[in-house]
FIKOLZA-1660 file (N, C-alpha, C; in steps of 0.1 Angstrom, whole numbers, plus 5000, padded with zeros to 4 digits):
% residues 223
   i   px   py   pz ch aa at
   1 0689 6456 2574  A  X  N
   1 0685 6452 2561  A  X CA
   1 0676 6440 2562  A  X  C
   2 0669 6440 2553  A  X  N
   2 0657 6429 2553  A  X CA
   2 0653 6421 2542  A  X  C
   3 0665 6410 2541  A  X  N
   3 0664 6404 2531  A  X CA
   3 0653 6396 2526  A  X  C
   4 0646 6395 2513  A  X  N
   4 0639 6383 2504  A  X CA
   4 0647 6375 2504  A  X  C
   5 0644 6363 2508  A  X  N
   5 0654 6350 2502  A  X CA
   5 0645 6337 2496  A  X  C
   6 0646 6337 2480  A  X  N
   6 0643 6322 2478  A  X CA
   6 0645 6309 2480  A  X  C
   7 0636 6300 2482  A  X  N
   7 0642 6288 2487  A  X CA
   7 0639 6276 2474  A  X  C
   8 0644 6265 2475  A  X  N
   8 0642 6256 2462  A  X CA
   8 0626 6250 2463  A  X  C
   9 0619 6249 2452  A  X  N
   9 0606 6248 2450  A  X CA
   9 0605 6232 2447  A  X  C
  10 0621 6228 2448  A  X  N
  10 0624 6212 2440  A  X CA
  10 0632 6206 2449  A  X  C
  11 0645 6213 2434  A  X  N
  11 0655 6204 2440  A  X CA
  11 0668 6210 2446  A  X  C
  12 0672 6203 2454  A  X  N
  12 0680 6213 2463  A  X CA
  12 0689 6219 2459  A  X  C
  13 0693 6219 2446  A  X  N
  13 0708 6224 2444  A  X CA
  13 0703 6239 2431  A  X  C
  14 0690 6246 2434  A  X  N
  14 0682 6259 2429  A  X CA
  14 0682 6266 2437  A  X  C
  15 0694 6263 2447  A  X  N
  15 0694 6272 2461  A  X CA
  15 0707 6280 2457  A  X  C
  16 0709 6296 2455  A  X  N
  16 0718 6300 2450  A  X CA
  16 0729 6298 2465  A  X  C
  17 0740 6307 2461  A  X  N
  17 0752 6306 2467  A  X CA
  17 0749 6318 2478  A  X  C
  18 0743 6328 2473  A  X  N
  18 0742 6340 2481  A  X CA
  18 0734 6340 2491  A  X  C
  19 0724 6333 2482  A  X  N
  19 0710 6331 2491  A  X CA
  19 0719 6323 2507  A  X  C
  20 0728 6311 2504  A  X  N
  20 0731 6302 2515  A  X CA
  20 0741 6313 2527  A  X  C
  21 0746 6323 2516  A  X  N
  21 0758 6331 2528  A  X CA
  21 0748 6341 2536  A  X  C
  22 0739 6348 2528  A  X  N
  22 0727 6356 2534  A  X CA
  22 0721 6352 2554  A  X  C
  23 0717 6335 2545  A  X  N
  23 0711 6330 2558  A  X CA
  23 0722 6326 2565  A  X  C
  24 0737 6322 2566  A  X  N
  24 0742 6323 2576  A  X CA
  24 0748 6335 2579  A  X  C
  25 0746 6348 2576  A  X  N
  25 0751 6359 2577  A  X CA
  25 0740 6370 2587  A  X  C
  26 0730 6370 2587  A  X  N
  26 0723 6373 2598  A  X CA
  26 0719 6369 2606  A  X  C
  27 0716 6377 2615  A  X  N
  27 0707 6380 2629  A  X CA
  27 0697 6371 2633  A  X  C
  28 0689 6368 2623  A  X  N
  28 0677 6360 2623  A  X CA
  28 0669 6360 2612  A  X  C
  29 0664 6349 2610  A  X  N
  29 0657 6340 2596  A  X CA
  29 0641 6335 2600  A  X  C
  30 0636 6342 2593  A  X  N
  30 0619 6341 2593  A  X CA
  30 0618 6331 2585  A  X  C
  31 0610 6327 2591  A  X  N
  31 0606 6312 2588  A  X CA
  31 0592 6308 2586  A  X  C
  32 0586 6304 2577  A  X  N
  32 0566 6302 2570  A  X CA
  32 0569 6290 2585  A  X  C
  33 0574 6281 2579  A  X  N
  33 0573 6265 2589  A  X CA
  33 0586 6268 2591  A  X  C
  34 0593 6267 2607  A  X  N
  34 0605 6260 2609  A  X CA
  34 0612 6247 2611  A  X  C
  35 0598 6240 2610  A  X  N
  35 0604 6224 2606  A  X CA
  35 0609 6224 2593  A  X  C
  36 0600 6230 2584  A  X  N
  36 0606 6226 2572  A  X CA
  36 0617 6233 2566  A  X  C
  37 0617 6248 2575  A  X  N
  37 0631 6252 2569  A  X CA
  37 0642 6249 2578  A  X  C
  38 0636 6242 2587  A  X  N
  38 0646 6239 2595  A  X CA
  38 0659 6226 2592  A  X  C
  39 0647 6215 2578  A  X  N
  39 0655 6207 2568  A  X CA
  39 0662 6213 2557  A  X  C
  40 0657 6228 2556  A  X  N
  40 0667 6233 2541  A  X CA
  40 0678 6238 2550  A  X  C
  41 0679 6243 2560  A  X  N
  41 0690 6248 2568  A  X CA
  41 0702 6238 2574  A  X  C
  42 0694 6227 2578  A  X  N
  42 0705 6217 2583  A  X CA
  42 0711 6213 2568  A  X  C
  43 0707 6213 2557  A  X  N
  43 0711 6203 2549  A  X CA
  43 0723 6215 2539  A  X  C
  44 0725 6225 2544  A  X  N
  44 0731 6237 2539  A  X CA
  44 0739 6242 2549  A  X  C
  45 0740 6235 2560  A  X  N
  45 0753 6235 2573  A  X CA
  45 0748 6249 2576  A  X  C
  46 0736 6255 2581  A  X  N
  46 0734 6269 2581  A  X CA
  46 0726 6268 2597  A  X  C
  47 0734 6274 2609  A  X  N
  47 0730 6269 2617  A  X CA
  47 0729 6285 2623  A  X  C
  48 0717 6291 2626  A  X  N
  48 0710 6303 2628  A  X CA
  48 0694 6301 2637  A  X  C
  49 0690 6314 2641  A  X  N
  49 0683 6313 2645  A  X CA
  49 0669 6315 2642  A  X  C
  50 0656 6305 2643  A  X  N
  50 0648 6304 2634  A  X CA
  50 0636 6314 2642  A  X  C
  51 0631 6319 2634  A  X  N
  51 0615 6324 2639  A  X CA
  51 0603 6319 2629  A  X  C
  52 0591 6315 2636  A  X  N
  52 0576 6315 2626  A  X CA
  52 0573 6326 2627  A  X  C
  53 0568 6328 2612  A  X  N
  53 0567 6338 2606  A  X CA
  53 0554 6339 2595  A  X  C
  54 0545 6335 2598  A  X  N
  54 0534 6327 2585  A  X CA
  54 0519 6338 2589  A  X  C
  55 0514 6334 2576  A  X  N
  55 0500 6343 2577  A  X CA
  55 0495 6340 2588  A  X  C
  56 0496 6335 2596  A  X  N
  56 0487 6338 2610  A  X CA
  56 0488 6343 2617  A  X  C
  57 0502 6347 2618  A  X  N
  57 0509 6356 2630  A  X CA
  57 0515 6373 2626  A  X  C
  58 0515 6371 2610  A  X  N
  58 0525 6383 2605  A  X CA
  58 0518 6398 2609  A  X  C
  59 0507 6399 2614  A  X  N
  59 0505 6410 2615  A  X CA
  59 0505 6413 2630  A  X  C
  60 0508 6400 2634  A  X  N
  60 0513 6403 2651  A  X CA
  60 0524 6404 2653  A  X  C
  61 0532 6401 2642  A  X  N
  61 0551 6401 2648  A  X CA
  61 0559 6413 2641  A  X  C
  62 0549 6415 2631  A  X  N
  62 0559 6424 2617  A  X CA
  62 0562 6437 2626  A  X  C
  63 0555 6442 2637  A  X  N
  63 0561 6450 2644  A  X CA
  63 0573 6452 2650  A  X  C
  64 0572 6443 2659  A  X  N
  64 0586 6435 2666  A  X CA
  64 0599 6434 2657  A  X  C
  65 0597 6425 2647  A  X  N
  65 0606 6424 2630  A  X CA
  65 0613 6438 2627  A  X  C
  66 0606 6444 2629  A  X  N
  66 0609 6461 2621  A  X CA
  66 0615 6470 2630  A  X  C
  67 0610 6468 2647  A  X  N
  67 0616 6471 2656  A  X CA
  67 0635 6467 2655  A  X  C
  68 0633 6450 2651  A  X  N
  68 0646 6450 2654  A  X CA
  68 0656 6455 2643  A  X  C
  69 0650 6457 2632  A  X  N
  69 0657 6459 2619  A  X CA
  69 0661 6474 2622  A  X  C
  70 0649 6481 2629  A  X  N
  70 0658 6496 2632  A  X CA
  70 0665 6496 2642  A  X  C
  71 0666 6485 2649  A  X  N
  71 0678 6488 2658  A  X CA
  71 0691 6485 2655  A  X  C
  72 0691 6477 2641  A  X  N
  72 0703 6478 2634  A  X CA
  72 0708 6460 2630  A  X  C
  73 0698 6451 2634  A  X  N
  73 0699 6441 2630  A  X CA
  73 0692 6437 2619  A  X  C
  74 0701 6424 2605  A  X  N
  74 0699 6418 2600  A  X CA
  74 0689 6407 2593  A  X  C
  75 0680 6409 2592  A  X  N
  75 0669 6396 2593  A  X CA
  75 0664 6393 2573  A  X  C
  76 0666 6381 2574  A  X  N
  76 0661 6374 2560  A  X CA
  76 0645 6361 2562  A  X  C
  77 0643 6367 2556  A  X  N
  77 0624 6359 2555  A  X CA
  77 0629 6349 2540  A  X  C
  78 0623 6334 2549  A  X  N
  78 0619 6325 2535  A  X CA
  78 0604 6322 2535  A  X  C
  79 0599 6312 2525  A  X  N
  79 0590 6304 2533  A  X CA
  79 0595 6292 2526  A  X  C
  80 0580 6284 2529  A  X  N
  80 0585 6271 2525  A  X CA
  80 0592 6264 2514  A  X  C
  81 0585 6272 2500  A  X  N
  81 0596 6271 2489  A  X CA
  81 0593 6282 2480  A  X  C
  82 0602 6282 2470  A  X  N
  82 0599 6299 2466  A  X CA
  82 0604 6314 2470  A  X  C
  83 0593 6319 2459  A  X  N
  83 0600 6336 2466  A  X CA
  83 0591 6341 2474  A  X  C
  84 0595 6343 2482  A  X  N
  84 0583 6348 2501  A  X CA
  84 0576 6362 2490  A  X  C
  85 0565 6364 2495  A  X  N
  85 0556 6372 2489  A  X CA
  85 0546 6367 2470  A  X  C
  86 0552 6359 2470  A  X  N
  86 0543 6350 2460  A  X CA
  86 0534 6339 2468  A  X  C
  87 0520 6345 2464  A  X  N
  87 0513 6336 2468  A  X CA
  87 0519 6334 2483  A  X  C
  88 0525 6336 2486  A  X  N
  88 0534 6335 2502  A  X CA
  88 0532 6341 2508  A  X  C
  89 0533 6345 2529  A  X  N
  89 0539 6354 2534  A  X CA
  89 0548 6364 2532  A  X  C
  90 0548 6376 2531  A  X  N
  90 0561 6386 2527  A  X CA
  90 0559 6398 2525  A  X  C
  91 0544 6398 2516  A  X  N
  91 0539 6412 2518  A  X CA
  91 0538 6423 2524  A  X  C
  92 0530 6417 2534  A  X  N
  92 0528 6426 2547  A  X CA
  92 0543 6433 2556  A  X  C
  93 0550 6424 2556  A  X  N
  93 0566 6426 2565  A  X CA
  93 0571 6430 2558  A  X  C
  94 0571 6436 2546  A  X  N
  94 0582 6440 2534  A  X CA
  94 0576 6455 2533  A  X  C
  95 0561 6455 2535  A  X  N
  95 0554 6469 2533  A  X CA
  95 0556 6475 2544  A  X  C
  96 0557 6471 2557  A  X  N
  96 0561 6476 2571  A  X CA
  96 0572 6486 2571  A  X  C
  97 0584 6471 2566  A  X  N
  97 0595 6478 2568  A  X CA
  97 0601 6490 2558  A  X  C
  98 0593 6487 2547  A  X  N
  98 0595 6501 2532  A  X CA
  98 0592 6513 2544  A  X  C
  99 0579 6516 2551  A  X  N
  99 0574 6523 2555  A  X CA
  99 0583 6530 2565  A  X  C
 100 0593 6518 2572  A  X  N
 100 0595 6523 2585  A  X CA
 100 0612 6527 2581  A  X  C
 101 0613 6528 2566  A  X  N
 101 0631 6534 2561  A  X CA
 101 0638 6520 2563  A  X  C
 102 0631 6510 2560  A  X  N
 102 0644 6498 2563  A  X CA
 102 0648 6499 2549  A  X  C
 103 0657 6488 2546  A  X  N
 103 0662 6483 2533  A  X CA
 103 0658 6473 2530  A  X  C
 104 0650 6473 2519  A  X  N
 104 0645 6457 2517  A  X CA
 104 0654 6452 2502  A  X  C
 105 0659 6443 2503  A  X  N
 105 0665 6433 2488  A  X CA
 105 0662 6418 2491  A  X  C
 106 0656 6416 2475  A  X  N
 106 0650 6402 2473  A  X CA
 106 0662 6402 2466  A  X  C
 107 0665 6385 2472  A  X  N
 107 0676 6377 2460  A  X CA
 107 0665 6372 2447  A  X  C
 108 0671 6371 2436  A  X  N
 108 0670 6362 2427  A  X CA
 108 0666 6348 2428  A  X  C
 109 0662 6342 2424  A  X  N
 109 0659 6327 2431  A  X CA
 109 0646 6319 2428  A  X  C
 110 0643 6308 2429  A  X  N
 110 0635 6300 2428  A  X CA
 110 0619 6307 2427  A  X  C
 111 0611 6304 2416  A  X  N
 111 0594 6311 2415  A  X CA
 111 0590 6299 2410  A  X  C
 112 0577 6294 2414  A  X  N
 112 0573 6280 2404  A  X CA
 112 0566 6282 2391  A  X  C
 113 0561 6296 2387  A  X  N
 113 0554 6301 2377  A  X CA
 113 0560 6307 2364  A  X  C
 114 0574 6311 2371  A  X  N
 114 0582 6312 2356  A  X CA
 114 0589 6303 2349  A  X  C
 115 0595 6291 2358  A  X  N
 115 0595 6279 2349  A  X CA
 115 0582 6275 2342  A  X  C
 116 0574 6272 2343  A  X  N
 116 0559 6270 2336  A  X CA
 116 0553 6280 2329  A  X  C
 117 0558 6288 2329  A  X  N
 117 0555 6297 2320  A  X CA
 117 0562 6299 2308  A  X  C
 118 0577 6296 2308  A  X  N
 118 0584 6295 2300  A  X CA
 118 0580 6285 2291  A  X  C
 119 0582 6274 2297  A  X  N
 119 0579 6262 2292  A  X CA
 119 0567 6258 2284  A  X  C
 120 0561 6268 2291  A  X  N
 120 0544 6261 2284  A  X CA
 120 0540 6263 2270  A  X  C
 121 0551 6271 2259  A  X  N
 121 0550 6273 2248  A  X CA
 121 0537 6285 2245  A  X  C
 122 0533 6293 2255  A  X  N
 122 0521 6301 2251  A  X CA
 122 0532 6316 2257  A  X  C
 123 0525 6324 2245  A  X  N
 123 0533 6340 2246  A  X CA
 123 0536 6344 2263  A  X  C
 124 0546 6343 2268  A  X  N
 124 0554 6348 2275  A  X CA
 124 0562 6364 2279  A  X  C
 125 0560 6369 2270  A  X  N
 125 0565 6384 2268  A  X CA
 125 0551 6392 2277  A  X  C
 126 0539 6391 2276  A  X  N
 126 0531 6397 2286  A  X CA
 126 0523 6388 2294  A  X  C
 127 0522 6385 2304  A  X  N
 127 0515 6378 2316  A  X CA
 127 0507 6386 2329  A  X  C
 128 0498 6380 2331  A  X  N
 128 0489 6381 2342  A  X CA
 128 0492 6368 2351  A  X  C
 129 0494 6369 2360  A  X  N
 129 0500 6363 2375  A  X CA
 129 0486 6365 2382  A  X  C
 130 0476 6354 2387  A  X  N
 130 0463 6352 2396  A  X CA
 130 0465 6343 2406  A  X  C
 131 0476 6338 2407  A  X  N
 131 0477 6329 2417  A  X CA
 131 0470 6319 2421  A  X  C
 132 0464 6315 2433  A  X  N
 132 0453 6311 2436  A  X CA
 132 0438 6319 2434  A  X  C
 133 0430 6313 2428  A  X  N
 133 0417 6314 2430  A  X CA
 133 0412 6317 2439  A  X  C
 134 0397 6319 2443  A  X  N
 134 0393 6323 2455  A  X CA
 134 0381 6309 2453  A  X  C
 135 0387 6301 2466  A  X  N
 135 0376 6289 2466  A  X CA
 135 0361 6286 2466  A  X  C
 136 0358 6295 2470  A  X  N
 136 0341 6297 2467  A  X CA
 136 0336 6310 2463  A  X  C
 137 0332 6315 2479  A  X  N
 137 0328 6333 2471  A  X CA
 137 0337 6340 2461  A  X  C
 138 0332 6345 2449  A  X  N
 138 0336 6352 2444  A  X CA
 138 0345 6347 2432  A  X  C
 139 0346 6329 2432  A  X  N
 139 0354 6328 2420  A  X CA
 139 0348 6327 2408  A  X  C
 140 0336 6327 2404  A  X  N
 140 0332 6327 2393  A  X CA
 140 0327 6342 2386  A  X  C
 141 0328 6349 2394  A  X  N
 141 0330 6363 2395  A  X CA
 141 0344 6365 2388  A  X  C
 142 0353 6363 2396  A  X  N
 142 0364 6365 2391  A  X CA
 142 0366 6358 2378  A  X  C
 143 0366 6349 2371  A  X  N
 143 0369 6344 2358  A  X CA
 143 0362 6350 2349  A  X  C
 144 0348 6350 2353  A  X  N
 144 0339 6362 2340  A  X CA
 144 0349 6375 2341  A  X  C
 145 0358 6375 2352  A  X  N
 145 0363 6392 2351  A  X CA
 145 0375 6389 2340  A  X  C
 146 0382 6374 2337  A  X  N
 146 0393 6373 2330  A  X CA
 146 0385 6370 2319  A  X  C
 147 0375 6371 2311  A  X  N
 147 0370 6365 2300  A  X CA
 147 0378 6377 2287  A  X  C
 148 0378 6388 2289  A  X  N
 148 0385 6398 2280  A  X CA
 148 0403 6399 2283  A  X  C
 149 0406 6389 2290  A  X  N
 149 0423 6388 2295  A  X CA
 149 0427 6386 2282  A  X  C
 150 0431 6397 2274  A  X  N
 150 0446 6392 2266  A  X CA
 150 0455 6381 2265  A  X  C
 151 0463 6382 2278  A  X  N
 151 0474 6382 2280  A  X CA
 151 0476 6368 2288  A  X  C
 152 0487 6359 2285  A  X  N
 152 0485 6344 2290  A  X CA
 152 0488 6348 2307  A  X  C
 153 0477 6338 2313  A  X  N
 153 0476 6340 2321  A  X CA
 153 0474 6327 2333  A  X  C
 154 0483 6330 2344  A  X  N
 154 0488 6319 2353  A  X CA
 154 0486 6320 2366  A  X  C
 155 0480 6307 2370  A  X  N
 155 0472 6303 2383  A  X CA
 155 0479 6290 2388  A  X  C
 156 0475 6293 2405  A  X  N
 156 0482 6283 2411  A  X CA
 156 0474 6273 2415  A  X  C
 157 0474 6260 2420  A  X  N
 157 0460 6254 2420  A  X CA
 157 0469 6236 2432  A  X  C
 158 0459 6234 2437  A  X  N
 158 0460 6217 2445  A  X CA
 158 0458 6207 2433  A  X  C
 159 0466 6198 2434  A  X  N
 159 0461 6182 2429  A  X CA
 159 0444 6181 2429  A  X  C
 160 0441 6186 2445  A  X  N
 160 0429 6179 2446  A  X CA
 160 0417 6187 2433  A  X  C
 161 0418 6199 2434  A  X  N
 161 0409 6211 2426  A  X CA
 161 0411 6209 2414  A  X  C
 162 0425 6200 2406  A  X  N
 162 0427 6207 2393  A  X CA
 162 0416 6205 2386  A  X  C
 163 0413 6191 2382  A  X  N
 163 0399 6191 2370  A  X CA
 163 0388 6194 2371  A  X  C
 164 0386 6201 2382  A  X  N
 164 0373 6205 2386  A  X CA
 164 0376 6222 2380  A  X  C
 165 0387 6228 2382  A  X  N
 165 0391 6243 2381  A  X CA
 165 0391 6244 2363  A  X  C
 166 0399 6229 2359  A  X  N
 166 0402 6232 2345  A  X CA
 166 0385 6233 2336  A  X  C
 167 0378 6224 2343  A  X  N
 167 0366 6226 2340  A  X CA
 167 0357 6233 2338  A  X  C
 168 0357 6245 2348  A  X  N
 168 0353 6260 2351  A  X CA
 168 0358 6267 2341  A  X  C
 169 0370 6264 2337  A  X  N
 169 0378 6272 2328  A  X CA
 169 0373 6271 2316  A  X  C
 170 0372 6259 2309  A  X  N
 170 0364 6255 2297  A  X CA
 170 0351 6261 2297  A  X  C
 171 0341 6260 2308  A  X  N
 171 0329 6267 2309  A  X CA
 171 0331 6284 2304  A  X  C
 172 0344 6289 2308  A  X  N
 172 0344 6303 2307  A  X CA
 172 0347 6307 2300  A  X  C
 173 0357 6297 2293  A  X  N
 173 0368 6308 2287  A  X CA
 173 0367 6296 2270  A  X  C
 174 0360 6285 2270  A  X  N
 174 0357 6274 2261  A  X CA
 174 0370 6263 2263  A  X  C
 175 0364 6255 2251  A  X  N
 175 0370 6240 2258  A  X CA
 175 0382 6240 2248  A  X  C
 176 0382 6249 2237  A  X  N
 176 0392 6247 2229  A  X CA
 176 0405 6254 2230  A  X  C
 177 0403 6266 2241  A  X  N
 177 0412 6275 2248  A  X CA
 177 0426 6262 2250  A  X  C
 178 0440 6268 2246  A  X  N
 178 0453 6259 2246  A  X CA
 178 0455 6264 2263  A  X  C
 179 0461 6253 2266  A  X  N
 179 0462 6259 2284  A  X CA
 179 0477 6243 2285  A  X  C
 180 0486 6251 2295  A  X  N
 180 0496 6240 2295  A  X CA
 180 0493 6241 2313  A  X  C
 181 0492 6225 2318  A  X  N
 181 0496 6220 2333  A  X CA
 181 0507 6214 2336  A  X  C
 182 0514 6224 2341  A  X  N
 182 0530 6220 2343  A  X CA
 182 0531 6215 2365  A  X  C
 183 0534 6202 2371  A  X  N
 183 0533 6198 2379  A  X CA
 183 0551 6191 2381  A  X  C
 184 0549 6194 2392  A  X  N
 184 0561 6188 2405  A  X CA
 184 0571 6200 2398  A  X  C
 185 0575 6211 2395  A  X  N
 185 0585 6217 2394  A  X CA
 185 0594 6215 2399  A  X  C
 186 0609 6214 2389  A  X  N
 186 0626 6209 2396  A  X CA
 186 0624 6198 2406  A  X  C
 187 0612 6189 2402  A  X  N
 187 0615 6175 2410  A  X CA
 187 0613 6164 2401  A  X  C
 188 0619 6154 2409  A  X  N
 188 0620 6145 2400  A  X CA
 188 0608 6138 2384  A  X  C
 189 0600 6140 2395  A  X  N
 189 0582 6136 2383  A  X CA
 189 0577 6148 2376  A  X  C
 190 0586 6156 2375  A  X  N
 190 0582 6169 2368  A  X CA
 190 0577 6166 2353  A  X  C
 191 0565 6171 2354  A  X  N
 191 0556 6171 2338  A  X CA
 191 0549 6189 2334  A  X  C
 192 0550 6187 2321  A  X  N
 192 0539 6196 2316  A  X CA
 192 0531 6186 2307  A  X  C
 193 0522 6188 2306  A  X  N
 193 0507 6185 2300  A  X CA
 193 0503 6199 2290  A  X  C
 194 0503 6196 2276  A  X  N
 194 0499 6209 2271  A  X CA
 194 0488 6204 2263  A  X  C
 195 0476 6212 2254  A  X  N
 195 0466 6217 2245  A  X CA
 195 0457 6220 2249  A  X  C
 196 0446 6215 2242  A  X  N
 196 0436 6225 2244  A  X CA
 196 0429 6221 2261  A  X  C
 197 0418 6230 2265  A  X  N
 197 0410 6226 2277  A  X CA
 197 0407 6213 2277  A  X  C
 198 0400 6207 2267  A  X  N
 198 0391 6194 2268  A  X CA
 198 0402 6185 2268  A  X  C
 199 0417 6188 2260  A  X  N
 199 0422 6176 2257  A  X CA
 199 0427 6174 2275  A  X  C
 200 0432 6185 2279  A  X  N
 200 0441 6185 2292  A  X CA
 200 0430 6180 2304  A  X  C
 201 0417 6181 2304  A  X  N
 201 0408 6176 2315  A  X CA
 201 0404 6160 2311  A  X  C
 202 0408 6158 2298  A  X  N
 202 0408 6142 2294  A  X CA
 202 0419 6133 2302  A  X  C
 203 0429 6138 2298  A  X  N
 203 0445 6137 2304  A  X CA
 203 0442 6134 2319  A  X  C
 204 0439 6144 2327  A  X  N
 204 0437 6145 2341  A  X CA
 204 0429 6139 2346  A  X  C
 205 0417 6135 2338  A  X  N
 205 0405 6128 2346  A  X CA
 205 0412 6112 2343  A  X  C
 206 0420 6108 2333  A  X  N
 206 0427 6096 2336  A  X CA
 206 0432 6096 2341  A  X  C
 207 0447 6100 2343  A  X  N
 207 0456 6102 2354  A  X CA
 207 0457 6113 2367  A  X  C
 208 0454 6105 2374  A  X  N
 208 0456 6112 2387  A  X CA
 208 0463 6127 2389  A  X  C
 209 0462 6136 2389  A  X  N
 209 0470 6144 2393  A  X CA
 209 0480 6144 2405  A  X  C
 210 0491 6149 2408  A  X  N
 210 0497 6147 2425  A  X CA
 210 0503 6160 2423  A  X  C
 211 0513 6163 2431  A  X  N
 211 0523 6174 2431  A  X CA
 211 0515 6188 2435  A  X  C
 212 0525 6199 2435  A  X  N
 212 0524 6215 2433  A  X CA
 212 0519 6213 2417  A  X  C
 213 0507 6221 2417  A  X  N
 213 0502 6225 2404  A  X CA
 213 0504 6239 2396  A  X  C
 214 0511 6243 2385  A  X  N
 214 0510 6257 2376  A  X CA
 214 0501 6253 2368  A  X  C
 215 0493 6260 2364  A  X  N
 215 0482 6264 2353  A  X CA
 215 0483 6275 2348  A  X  C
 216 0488 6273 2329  A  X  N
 216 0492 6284 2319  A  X CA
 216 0480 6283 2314  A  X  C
 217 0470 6295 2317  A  X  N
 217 0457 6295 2305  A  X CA
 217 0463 6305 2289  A  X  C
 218 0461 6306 2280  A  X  N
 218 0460 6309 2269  A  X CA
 218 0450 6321 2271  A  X  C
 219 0455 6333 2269  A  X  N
 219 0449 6348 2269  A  X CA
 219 0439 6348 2254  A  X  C
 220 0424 6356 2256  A  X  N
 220 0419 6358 2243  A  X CA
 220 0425 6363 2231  A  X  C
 221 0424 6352 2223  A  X  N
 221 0426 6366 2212  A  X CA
 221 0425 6373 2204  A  X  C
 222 0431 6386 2197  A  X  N
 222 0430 6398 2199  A  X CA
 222 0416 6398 2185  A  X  C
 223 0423 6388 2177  A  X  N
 223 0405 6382 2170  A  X CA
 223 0396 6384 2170  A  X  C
% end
């Protein structure tokens, strides 16, 4: 079996129960960073064996991974916080093993986009998930491709990029477009920032941005 396992995106105690018996219940535990999961594991008395497991290697190991899963052993993938395959490593090793008759189950658990999306007060019932942007080639391409998006739509983004991205966004999509920035999820400094584009890049060009960034843009509408 080849478990999905969430990890807390915050605060430590969004770490379910199952999730904790999971990882000390198997074979071995894929790991984005093992330093860092190596502090959610010590701090959850979960003392197993760690492997790296991150975009730079997954398509050199997912073999090996799948090898051992057909041989009848256990293995659960995290990454650093979150559900592995958002915006994360997970993909690839989850498509492998579909392929090769393994069993794959994702726990329940920690996403940083559906708290902020809940939250952000804009229609929730249909969503587009874009994740990260593509940092140069091809991103302004890409946003003229969301100009006819319905449907509220959510991006992942750095401290350093935000006002410069919210900005682009205003260019494309106008300055009056409602858009909520929801920052530090399940931690302590946790904010949302909500209205329109201009008010939210006013907000941010004063105050510093820091943290993991969600960006809830407001879908056209149907108008």
């Amino acid at each position: 079996m080849l478990y999905i396992v969430p990890t807390p995106v915050g605060n430590m105690e969004d770490m379910t129960l199952r999730a904790i018996r999971i990882l000390k219940e198997v074979d071995l535990v894929l790991a984005e960073d093992t330093r860092t999961s190596g502090i959610l594991l010590k701090h959850f008395d979960i003392h197993n064996q760690l492997m790296s497991h991150h975009k730079f290697n997954e398509h050199g190991t997912s073999a090996t991974i799948v090898n051992r899963l057909l041989a009848g052993e256990n293995v659960a993938l995290i990454s650093d916080a979150g559900t592995p395959g958002i915006s994360d490593p997970g993909f690839f090793l989850v498509r492998e093993a579909v392929r090769a008759g393994v069993e794959v189950q994702t726990l329940p658990g920690a996403t940083a986009f559906v708290p902020a999306l809940v939250s952000s007060g804009l229609p929730c019932d249909r969503f587009a998930f874009e994740g990260f942007l593509p940092q140069k080639k091809g991103r302004k391409t890409k946003l003229e491709s969301l100009q006819a998006e319905e449907r509220t739509m959510i991006f992942y983004e750095s401290p350093y990029r935000l006002v410069k991205t919210l900005q682009q966004f205003a260019e494309v999509f106008g300055a009056e477009r409602q858009v909520s920035v929801c920052r530090e999820i399940s931690k302590i400094h946790e904010e949302s920032v909500r209205g329109t584009l201009a008010e939210v890049i006013a907000h941010f060009t004063e105050h510093e941005p820091r943290g993991e960034i969600v960006i809830v843009l407001q879908g056209r509408s149907e108008k």
